[in-house]
C-alpha positions as CSV (number, residue, x, y, z in Angstrom):
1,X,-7.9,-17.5,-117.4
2,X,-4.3,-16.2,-116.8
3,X,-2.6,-12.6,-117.7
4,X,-0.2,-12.8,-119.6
5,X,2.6,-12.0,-117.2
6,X,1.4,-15.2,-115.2
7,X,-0.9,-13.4,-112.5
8,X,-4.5,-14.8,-112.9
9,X,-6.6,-11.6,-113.6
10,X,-9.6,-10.7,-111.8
11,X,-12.7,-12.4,-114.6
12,X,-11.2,-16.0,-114.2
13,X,-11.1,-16.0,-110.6
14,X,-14.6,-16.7,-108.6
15,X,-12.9,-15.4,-105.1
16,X,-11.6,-12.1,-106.5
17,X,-15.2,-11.2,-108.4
18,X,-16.7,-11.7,-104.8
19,X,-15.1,-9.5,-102.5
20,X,-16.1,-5.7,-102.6
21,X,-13.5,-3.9,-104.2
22,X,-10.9,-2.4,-102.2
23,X,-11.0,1.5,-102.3
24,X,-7.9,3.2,-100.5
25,X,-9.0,5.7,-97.9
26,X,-7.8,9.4,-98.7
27,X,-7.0,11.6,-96.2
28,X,-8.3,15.3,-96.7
29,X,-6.0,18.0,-98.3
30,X,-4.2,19.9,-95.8
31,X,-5.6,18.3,-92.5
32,X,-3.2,17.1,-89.7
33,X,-2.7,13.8,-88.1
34,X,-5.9,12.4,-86.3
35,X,-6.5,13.5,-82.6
36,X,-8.2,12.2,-80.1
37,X,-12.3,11.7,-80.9
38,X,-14.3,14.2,-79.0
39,X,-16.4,13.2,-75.8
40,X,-20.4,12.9,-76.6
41,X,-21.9,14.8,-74.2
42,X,-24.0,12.9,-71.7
43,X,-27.5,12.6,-71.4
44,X,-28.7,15.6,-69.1
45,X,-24.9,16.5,-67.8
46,X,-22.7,19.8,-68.9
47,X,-20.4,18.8,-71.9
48,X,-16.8,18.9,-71.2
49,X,-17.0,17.6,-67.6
50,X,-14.3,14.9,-66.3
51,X,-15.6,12.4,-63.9
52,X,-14.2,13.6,-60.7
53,X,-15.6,17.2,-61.9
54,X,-18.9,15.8,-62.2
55,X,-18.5,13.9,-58.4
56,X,-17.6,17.5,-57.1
57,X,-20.7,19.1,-58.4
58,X,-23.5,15.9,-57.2
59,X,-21.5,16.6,-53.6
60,X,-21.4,20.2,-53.5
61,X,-23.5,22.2,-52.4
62,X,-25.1,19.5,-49.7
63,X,-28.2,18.7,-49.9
64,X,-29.6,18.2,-46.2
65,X,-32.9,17.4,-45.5
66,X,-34.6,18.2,-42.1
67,X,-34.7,14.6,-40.5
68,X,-30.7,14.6,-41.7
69,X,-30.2,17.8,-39.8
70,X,-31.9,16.5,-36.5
71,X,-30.1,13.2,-36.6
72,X,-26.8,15.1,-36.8
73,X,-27.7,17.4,-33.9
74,X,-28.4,14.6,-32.2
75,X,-25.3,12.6,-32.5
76,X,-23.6,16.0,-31.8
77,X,-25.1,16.4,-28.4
78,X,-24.6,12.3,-27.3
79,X,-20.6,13.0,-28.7
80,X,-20.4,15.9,-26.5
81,X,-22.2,14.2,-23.4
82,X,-19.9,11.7,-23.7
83,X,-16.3,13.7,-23.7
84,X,-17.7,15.6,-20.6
85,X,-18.6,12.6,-19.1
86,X,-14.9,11.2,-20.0
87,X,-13.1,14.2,-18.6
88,X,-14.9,14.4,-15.6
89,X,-14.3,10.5,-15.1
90,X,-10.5,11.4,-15.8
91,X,-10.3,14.5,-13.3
92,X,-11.8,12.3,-10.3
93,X,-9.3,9.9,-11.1
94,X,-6.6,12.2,-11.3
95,X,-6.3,12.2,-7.4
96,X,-5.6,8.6,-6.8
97,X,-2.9,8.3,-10.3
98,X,-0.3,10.0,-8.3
99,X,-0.7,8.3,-5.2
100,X,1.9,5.6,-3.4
101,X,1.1,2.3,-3.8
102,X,0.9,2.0,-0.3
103,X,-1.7,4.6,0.5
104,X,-3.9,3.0,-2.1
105,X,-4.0,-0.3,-0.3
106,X,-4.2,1.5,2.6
107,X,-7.4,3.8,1.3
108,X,-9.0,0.3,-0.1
109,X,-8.9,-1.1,3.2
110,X,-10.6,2.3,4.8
111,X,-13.5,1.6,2.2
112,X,-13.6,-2.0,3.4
113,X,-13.8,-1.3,6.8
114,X,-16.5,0.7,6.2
115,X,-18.2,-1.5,4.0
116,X,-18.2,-4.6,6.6
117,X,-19.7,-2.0,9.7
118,X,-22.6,-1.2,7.6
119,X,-22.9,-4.7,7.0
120,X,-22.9,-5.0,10.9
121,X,-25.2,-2.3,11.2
122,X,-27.5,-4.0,8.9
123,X,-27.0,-7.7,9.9
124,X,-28.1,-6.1,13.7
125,X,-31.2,-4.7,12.5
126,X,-32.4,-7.5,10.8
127,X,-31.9,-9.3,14.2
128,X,-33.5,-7.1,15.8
129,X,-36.9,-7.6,13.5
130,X,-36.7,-11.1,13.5
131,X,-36.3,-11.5,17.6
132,X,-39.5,-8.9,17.6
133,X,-41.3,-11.6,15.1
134,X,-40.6,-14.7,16.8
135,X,-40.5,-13.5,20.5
136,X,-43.1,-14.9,22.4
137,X,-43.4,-11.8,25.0
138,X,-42.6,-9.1,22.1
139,X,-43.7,-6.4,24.1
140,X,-41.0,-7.0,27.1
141,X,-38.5,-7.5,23.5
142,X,-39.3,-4.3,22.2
143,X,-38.8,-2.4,25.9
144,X,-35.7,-3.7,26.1
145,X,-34.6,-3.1,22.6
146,X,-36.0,0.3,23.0
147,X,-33.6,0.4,26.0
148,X,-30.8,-0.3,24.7
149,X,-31.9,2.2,21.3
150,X,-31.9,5.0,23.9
151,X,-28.6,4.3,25.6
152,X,-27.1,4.1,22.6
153,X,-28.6,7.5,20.8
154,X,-27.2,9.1,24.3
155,X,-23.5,8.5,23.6
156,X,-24.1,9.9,20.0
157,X,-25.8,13.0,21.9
158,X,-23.6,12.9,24.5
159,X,-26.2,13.2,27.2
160,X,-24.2,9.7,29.0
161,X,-21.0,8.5,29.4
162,X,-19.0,5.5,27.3
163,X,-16.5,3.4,27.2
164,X,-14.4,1.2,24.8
165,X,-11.6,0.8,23.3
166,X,-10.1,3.7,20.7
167,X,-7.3,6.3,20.1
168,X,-5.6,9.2,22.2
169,X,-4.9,12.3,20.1
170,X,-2.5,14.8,21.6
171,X,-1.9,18.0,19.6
172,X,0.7,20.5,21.4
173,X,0.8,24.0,19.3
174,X,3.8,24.9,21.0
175,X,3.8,28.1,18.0
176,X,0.0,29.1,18.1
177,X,-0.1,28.5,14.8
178,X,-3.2,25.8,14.8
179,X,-6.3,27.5,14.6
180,X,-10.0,26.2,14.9
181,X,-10.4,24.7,11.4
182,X,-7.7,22.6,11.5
183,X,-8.9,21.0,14.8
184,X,-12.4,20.4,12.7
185,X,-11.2,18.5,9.9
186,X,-9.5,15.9,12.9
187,X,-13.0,15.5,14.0
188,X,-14.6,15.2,10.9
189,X,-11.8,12.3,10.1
190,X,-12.3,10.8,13.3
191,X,-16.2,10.6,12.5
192,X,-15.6,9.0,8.9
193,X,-13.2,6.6,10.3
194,X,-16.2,5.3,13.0
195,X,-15.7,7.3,16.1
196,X,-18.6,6.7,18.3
197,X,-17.8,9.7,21.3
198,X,-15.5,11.6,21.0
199,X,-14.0,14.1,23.8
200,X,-11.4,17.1,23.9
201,X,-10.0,19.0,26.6
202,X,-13.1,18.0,28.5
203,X,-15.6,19.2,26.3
204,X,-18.2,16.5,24.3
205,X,-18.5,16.6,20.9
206,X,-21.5,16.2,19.1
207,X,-23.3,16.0,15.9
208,X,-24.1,20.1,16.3
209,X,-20.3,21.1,17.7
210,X,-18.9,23.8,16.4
211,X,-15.3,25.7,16.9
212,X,-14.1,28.9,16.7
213,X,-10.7,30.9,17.0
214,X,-10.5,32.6,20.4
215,X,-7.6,34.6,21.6
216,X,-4.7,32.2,23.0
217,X,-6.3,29.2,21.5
218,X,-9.8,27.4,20.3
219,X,-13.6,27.9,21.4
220,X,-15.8,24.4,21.5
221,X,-19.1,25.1,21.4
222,X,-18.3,28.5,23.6
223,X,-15.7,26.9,25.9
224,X,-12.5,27.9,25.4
225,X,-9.8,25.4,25.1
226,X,-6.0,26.3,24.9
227,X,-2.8,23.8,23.8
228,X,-2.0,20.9,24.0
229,X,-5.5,19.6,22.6
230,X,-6.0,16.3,23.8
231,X,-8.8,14.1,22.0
232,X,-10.6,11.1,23.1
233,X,-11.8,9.1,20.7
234,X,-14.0,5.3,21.0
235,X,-13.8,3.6,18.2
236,X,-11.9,0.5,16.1
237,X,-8.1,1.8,16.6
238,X,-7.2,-0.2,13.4
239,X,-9.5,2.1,11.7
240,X,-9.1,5.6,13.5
241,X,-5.3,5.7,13.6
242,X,-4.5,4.9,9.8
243,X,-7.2,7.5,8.7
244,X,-5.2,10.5,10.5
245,X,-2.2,9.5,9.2
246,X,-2.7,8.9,5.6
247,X,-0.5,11.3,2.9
248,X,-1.6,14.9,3.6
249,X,-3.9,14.0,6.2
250,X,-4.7,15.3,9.7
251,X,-1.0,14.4,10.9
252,X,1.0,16.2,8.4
253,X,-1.3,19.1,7.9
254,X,-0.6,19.7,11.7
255,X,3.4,18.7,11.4
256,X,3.4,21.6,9.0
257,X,1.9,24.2,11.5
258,X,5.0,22.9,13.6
259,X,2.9,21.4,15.8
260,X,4.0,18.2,17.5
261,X,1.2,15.5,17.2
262,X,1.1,12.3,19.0
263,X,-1.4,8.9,18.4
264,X,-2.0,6.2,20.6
265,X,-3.8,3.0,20.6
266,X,-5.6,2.2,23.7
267,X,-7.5,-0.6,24.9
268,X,-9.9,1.0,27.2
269,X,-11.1,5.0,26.8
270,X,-13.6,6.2,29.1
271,X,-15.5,9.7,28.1
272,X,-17.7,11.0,30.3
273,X,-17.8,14.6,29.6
274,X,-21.3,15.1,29.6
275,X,-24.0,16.9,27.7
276,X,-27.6,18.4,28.8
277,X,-30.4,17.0,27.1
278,X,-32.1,19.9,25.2
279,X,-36.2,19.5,24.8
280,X,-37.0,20.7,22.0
281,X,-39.2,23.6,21.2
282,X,-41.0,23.3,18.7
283,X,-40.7,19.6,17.2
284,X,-43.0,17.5,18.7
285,X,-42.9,13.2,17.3
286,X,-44.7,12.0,14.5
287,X,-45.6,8.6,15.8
288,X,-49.5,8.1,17.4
């Protein structure tokens, strides 16, 4: 059934009777436009609180339990361990970094040297043992190993002569400006490069030598010795001569005193000052 204007009216149509009837929403006299819906509060938290408000306040104040605390002393004291470790590693290295290239091949080949004679050394005692072991007359072996033990220990006590080949070491203080020490730390070379006897000015040096300043020159164990200071050394010359004259050695610490220093290879060094065997007092051997 039609209007009569032509628009179908609401009773004669089945679709419009079964849709709910529309109802246009009024807004409230005198409000403004709609803002912005207001955030629920959560269950348990402040209302009001943004997100990174609410990550602030779980994070702050910490909350450290005792185990946490240990473990982070812990780690603490392995950190710190570890930088000292580092820096001391760094300061031992520190020496070599502003070396020459040269005197680092040069020091290398030092600690080679004396890597390959304690080889020796230990290569000729494990000769030893095993011509003891398989000796037939090992008692007549061991006398003449003990021999030969005994000469040896008297050239490093100085109570025999030697010979060999080695190094001449002539030191003239022309200024008196050398003094005792100086003289000491050319010994103490000497005896890290492999000197096995070494003499000055006619006076043995051994393991218990001492030196002194004197008036007019140097004191060696009491006896006075005066410039030029000439050392005899036994020894490998490839070894003893390179270990004097390495970058603030022996050498220049001397050429800086102004005194005039002089090294020589030589093929055959005899010392024979001697020194008395001393009995002891009071030690007596072990061995039954």
């Amino acid at each position: 059934m039609s209007s009569e204007d032509g628009t179908p009216g609401t009773s004669g149509n089945p679709l419009r009777r079964e849709l709910p009837e529309e109802v246009e929403a009024q807004a409230p006299a005198g409000a403004g436009e709609p803002g912005p819906p207001a955030a629920a509060p959560e269950p348990g938290g402040t209302p009001g609180l943004t997100g990174r408000q609410r990550l602030v306040k779980g994070l702050w104040p910490p909350r450290v339990s005792r185990a946490q605390l240990i473990v982070a002393l812990l780690l603490f004291g392995l950190g710190f361990g570890l930088a000292v470790q580092v820096a001391s590693t760094s300061d031992d290295d520190g020496a070599l970094r502003g070396a020459r290239q040269e005197d680092l091949v040069r020091i290398l080949d030092e600690l080679d040297d004396r890597t390959q004679r304690l080889e020796e050394e230990k290569q000729g005692l494990e000769d030893q043992r095993t011509e003891l072991e398989n000796s037939s007359d090992q008692a007549e072996e061991a006398r003449k190993q003990t021999v030969e033990k005994e000469r040896q220990l008297g050239i490093l006590a100085g109570t025999v002569a030697a010979q060999g080949p080695g190094i001449t070491l002539t030191v003239d203080d022309g200024k008196g400006t050398v003094e005792s020490d100086m003289l000491l730390d050319a010994v103490q070379e000497l005896r890290a490069a492999g000197a096995e006897a070494i003499q000055v000015n006619g006076v043995r040096i051994v393991a218990g030598t001492y030196l002194t300043d004197v008036g007019g020159g140097v004191a060696v164990d009491g006896n006075k010795i005066s410039s030029p200071y000439r050392f005899k050394v036994i020894g490998k010359p490839q070894d003893l001569e390179p270990a004097l004259n390495i970058p603030g050695g022996v050498v220049q610490t001397l050429e800086k005193e102004q005194a005039t220093v002089t090294v020589d290879r030589v093929g055959k060094i005899v010392v024979d000052a001697l020194r008395p065997a001393k009995q002891p007092d009071y030690a007596r051997s072990s061995s039954r």
